[in-house]
C-alpha positions as CSV (number, residue, x, y, z in Angstrom):
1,X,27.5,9.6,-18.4
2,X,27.0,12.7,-15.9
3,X,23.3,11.7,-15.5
4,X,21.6,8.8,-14.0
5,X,18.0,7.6,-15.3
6,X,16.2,8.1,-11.3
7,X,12.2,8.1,-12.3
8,X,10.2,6.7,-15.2
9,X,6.6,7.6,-15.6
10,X,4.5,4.9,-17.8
11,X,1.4,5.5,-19.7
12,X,-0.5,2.2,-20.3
13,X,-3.5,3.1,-22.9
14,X,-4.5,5.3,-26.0
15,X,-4.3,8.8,-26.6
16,X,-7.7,9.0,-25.7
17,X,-7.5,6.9,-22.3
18,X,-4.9,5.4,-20.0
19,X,-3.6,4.9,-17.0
20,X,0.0,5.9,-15.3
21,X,2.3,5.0,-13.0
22,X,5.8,5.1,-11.8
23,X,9.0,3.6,-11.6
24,X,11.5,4.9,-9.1
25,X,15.5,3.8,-8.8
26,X,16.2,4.2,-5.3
27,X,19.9,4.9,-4.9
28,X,20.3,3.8,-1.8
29,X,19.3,0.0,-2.1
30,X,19.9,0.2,-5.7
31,X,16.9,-1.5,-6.5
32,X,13.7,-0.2,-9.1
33,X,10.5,0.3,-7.3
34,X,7.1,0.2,-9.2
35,X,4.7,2.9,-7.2
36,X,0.6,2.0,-9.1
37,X,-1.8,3.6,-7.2
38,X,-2.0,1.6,-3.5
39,X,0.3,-0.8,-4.5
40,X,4.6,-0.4,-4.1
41,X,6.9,-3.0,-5.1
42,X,10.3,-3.8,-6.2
43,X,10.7,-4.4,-9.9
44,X,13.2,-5.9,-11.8
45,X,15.5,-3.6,-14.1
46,X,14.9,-5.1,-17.1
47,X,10.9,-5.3,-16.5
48,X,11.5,-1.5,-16.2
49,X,13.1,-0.9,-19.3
50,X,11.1,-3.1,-21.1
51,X,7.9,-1.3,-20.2
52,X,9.8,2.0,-20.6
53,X,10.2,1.7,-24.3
54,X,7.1,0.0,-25.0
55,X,7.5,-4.0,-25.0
56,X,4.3,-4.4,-22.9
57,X,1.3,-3.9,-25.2
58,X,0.2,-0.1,-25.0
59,X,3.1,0.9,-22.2
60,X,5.3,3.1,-22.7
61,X,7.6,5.8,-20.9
62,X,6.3,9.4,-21.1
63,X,8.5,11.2,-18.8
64,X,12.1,10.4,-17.7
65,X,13.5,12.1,-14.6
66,X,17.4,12.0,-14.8
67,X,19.6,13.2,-11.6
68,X,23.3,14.4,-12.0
69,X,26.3,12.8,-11.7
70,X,27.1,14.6,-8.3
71,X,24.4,14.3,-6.5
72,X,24.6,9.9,-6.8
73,X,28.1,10.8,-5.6
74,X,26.4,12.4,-2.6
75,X,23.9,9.8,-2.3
76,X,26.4,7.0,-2.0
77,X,28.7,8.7,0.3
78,X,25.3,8.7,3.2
79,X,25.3,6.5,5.4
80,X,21.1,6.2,5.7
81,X,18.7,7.5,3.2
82,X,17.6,10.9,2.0
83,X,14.0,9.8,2.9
């Protein structure tokens, strides 16, 4: 595949209401991070894709960032992190 999933944004709620937040694959660790308002955390990968198509009550993805294929290449090959 020449693109990598990188960012997941969740909407939990209605049409009408909700609340969102994001998931984050940081390349470096290669771990999922959860960012919800004040709180950060590691998540598992399969809580991510679980919530991501909707296995949690009223979550579900509503944006999916992908990055390409080169630029994980690039990632890997540093020795600290971009950030």
């Amino acid at each position: 595949m020449p693109y990598h999933l990188h960012a997941i944004i969740i909407h939990d709620g209605s049409a009408e209401m909700g609340h969102y937040y994001t998931f984050i694959f940081d390349q470096f660790k290669k771990v999922w991070w959860k960012l919800n308002d004040n709180m950060v955390r590691e998540e598992a990968e399969e809580v991510v894709m679980e919530e991501a198509k909707g296995g949690f009550g009223y979550r579900s993805a509503s944006h999916l960032f992908y990055i390409k294929q080169e630029i994980v290449d690039m990632m890997e090959h540093r020795q600290v992190p971009l950030f």
